[in-house]
PAKE-820258 format. One record per residue: x, y, z of N, C-alpha, C in turn; residue number from 1. Coordinates in steps of 0.001 Angstrom, whole numbers, plus 500000, padded with zeros to 6 digits. Example, Ala and Ser with C-alpha at 12.3 -4.5 7.8 and 13.67 -1.06 7.14 Angstrom:
residues 2
     n.x     n.y     n.z    ca.x    ca.y    ca.z     c.x     c.y     c.z  resi
  513190  494310  507800  512300  495500  507800  513200  496700  507800     1
  512850  497750  507080  513670  498940  507140  512900  500030  507870     2
This chain:
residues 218
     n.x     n.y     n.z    ca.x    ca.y    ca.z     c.x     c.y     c.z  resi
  297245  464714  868276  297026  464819  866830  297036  463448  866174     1
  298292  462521  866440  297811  461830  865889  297026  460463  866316     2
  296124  460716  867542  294511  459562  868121  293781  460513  866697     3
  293614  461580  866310  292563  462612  865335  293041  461862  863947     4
  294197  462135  863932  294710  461646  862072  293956  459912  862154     5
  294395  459277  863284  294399  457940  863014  292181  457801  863027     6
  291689  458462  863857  290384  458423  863790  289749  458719  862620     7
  290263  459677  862020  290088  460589  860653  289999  459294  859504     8
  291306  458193  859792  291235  457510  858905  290417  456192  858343     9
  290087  455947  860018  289233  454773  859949  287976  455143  859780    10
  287432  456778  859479  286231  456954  859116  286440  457266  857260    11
  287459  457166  856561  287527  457368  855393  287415  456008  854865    12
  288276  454859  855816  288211  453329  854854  287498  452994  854425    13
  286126  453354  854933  284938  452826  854773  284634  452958  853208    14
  284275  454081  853154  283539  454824  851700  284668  454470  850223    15
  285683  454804  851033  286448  454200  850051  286514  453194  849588    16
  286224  452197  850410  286620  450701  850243  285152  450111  849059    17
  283871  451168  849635  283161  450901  849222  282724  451314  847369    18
  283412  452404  847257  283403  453114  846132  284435  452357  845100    19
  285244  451690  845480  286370  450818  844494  286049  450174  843521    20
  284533  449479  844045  284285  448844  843386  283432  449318  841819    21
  282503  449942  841841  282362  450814  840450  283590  451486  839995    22
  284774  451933  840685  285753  452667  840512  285967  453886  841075    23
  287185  454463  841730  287105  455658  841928  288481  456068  841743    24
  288860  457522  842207  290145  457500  842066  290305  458562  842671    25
  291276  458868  843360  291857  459755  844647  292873  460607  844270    26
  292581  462052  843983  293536  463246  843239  293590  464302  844070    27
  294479  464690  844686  293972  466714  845017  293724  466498  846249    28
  293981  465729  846860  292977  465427  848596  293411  466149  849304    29
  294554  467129  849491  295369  467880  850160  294671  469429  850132    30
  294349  469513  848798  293676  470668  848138  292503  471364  848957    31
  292096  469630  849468  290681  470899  849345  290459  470427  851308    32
  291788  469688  852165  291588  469593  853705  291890  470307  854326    33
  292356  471941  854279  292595  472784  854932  291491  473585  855200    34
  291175  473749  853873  289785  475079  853938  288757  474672  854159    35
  288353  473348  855093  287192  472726  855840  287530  472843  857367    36
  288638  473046  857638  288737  473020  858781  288604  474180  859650    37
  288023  473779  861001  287945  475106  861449  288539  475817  862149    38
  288599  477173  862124  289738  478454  862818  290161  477976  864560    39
  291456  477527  864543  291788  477775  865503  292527  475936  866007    40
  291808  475368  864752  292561  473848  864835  293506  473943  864167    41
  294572  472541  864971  295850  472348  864176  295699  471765  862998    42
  296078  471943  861690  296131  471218  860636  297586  470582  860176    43
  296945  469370  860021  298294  468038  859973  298924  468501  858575    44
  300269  467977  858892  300995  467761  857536  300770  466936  856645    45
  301027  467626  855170  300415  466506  854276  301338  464691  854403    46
  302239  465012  855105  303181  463802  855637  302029  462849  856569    47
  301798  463755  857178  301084  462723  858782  299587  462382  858127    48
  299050  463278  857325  297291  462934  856897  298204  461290  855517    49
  299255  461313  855041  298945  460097  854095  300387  459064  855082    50
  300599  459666  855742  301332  458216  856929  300260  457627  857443    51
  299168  458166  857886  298188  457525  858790  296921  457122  857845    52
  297234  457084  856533  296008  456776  855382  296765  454844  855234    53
  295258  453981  855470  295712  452140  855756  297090  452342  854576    54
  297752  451370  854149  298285  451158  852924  297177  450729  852062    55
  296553  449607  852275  295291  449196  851717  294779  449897  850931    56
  294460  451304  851023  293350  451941  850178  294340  452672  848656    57
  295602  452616  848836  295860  452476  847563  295891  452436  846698    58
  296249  450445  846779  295684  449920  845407  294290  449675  845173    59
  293617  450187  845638  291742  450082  845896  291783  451877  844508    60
  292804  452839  845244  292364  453961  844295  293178  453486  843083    61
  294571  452760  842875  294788  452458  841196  293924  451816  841228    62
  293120  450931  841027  292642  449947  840330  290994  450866  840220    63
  291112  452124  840977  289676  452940  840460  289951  453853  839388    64
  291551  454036  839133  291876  454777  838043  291614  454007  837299    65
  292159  452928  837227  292429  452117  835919  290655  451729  834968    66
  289806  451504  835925  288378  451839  835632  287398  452171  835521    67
  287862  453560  835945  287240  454941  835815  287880  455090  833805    68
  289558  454907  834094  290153  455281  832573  289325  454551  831522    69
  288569  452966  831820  287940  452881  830602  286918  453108  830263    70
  286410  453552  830883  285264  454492  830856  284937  455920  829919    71
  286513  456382  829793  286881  457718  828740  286638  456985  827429    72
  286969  455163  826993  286658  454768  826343  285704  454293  825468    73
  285480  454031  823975  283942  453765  823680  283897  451976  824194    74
  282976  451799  824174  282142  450705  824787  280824  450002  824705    75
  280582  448673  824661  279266  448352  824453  279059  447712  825311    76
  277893  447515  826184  277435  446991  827938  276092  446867  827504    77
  275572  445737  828441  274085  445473  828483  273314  446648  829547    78
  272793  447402  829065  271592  448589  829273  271830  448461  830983    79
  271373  447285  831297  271219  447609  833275  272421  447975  833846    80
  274374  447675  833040  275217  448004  833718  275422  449207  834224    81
  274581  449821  833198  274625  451454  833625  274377  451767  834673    82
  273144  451468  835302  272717  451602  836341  273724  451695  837500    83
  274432  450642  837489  274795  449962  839133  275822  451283  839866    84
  276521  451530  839167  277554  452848  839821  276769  454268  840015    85
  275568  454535  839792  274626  455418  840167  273937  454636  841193    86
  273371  453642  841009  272899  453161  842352  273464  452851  843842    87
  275114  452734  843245  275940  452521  844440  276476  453892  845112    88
  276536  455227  844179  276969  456308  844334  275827  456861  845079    89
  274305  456629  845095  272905  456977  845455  272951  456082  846785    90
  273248  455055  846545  272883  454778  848020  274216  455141  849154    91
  275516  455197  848878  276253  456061  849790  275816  457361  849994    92
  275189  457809  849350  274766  459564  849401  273499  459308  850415    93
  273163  458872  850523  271724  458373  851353  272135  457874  852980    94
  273228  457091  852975  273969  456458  854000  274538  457504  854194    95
  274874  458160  853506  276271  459614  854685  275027  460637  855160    96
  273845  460406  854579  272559  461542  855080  271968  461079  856323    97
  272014  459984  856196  271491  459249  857484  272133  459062  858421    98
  273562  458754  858688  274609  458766  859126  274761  459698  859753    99
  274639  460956  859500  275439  461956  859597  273959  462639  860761   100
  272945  462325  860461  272013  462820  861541  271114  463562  860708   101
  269714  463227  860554  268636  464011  860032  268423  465112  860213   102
  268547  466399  859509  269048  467749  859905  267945  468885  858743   103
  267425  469716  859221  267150  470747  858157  268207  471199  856880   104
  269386  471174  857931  270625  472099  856987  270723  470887  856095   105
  270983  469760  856555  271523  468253  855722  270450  468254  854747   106
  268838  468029  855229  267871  468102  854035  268066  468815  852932   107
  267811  470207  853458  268021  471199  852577  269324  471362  851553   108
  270185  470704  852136  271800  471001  851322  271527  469483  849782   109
  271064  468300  850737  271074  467424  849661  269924  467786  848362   110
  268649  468043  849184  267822  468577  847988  268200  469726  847019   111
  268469  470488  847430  269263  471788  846227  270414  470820  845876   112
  270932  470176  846114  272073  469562  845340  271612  468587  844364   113
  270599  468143  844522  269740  467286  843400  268878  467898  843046   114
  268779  468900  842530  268279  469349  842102  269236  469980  841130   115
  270537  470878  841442  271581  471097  840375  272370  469732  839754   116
  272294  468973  840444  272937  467277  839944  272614  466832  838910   117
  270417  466958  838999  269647  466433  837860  269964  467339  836727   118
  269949  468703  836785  269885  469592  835491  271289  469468  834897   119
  272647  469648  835540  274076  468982  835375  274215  467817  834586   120
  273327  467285  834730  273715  465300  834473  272708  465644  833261   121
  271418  465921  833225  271107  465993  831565  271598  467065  830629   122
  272305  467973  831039  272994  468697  830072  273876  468383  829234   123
  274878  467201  830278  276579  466782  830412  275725  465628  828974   124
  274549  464939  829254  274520  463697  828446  273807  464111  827350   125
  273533  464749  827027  273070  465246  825915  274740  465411  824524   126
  275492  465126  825117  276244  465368  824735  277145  464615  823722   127
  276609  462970  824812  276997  461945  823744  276154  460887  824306   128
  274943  460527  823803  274064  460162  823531  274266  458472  823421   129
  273803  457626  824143  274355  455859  823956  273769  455467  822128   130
  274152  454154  821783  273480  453991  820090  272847  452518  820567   131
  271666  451919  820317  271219  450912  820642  271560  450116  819534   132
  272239  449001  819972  272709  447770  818884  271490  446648  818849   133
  271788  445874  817401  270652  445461  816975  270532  443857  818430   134
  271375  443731  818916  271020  442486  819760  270541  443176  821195   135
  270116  444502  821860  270036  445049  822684  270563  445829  823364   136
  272025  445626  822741  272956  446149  823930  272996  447762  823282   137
  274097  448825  824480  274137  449855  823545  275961  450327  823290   138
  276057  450888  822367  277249  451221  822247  277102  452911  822407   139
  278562  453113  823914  278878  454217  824409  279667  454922  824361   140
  279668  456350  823895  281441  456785  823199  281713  456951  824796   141
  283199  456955  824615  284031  457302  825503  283987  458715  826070   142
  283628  458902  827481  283117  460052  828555  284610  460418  829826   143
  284726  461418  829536  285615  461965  830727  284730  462349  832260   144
  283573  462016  832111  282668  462714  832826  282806  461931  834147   145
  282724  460323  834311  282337  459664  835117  283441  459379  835504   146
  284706  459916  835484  285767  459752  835845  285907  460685  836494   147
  286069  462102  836020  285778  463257  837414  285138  463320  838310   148
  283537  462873  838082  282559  462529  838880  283362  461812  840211   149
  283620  460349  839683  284027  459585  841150  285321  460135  841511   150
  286653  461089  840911  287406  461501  841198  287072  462829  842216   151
  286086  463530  841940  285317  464397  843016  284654  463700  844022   152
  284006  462607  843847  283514  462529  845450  284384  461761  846360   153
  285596  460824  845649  286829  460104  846901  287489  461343  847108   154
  287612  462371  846375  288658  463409  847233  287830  464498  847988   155
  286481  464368  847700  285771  465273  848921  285665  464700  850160   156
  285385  463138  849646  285075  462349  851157  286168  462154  851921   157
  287347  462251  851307  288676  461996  852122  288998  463324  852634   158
  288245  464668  852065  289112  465651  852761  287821  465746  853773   159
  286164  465734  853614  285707  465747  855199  286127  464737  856232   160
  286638  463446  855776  287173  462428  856517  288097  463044  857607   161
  289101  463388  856871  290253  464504  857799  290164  465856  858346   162
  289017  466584  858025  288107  467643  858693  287720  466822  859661   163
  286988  465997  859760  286182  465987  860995  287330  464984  861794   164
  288453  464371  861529  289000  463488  862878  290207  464827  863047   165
  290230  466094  862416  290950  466951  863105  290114  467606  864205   166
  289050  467754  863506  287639  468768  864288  286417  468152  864744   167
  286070  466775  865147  285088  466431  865598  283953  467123  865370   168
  283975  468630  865981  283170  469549  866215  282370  470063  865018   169
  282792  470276  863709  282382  470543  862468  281216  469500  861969   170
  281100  468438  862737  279708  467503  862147  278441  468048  862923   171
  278635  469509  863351  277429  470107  864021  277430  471298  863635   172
  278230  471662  862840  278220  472876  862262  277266  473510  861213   173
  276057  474255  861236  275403  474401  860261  275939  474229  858338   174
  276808  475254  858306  277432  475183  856927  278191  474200  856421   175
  278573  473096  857313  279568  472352  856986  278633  471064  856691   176
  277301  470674  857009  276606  470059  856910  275730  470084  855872   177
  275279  471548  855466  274873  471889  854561  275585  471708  853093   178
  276555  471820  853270  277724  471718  852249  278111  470385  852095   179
  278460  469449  852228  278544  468273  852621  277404  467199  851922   180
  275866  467576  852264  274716  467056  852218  274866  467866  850382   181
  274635  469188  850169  274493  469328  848658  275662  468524  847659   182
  276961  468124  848440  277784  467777  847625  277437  466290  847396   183
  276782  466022  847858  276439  464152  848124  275036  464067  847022   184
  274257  464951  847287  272994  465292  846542  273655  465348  844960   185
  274358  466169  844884  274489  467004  843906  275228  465716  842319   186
  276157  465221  843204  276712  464286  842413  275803  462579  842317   187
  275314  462221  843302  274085  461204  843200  272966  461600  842088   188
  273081  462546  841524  271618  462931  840985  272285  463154  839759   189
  273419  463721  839585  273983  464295  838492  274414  462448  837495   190
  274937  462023  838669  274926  460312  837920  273897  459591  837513   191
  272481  459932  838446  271314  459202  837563  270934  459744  836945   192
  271315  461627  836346  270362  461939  835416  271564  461736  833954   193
  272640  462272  834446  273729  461245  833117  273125  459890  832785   194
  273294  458822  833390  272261  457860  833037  271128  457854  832290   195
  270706  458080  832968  269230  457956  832075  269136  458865  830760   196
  269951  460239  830379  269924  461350  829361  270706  460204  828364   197
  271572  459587  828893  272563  458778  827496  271385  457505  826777   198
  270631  457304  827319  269669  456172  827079  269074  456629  825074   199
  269592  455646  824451  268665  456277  823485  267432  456464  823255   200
  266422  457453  822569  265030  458252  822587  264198  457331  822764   201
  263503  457100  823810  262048  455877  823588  262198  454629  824532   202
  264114  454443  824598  264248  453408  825680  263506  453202  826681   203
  263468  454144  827337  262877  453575  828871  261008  453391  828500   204
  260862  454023  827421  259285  453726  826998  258885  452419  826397   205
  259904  452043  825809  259945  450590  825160  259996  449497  826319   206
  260918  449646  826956  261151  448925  828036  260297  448456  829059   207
  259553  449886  829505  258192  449454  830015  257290  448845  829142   208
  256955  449111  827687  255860  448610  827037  256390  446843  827144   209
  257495  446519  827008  257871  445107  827010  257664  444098  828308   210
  258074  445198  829474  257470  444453  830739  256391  444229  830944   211
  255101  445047  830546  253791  444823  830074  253498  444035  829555   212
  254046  443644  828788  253643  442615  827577  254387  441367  827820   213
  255394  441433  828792  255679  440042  829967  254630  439794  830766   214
  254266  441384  831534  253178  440581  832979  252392  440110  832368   215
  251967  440667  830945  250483  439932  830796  250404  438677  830151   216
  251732  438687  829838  251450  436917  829263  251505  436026  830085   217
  251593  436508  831589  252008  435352  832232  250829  434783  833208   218
């Protein structure tokens, strides 16, 4: 059990380590590593799954609370910052698809998941809408959204992390792949369509008309 806990863990450092940096934050991980696992494996104590978690990743999850929390806050950022934590959340979702082995079930699970992600993410932003300030930038009320967001995918990825170094066997499992792939879909899509819905009306039309009117002067 514990060569599985300790394997389990060095396949979680990764994503984590990588997700810190837009922010994330690690809640509930206990919650949801039992009911992935499959019938007939031992399941570790919540003692032995966070003895064998680095120390390291930690302070990697405070310091994803702490900026995920200002995020609930209002705020004014230059237009492209938006971007980068959807692009970094999109391209791990892409890397765990590829990773994980090109699959019908995997296809199929990520596409229906972006597909509920996109309709999710422009509903959620409709909600509070960015305000474009007169020097470019925009001012953003304060969102609980993108804080659950990355608080759901470090505690999903940490509980398949510890599914699969209990169960190896479950990364071939139709449903578990399927499930897995929509949850990766689902929240990658739900962040670029939040994005782009908070943009105020015309932005991204303006934006192009201006790059136009760069290429051609040049």
């Amino acid at each position: 059990m514990s060569l599985h806990l300790a394997r389990c863990c060095r396949m979680i450092s990764v994503p984590v380590g990588r997700l810190a940096f837009p922010g994330l934050v690690g809640a509930l991980v206990l919650a949801f590593s039992g009911g992935a696992l499959a019938a007939g494996t031992d399941v570790p104590s919540a003692a032995s799954i966070l003895s064998h978690t680095p120390i390291w990743v930690w302070p990697l999850i405070l310091y994803a609370l702490l900026i995920g929390w200002k995020r609930t806050q209002a705020r004014i950022v230059a237009p492209q910052r938006l971007f980068v934590m959807p692009a970094l959340i999109t391209g791990l979702a892409l890397y765990n698809l590829a990773s994980s082995g090109v699959s019908a079930s995997g296809l199929l699970g990520f596409a229906c998941g972006a597909v509920a992600g996109a309709l999710a993410g422009i509903a959620v932003a409709r909600r509070r809408p960015a305000t474009m300030l007169a020097d470019g930038r925009l001012a953003l009320q304060g969102d609980w959204v993108p804080l659950a967001l990355i608080a759901a995918i470090i505690v999903i990825r940490y509980a398949k992390g510890v599914a699969l170094g209990v169960d190896p066997a479950l990364a071939e499992v139709p449903g578990f792949v399927l499930a897995s792939a929509f949850l990766s879909g689902f929240f990658a899509a739900m962040m670029i369509a939040r994005t782009i819905g908070v943009l105020p009306s015309g932005f991204l039309r303006n934006e192009a008309r201006r790059s136009d009117e760069v290429a051609n002067s040049l």
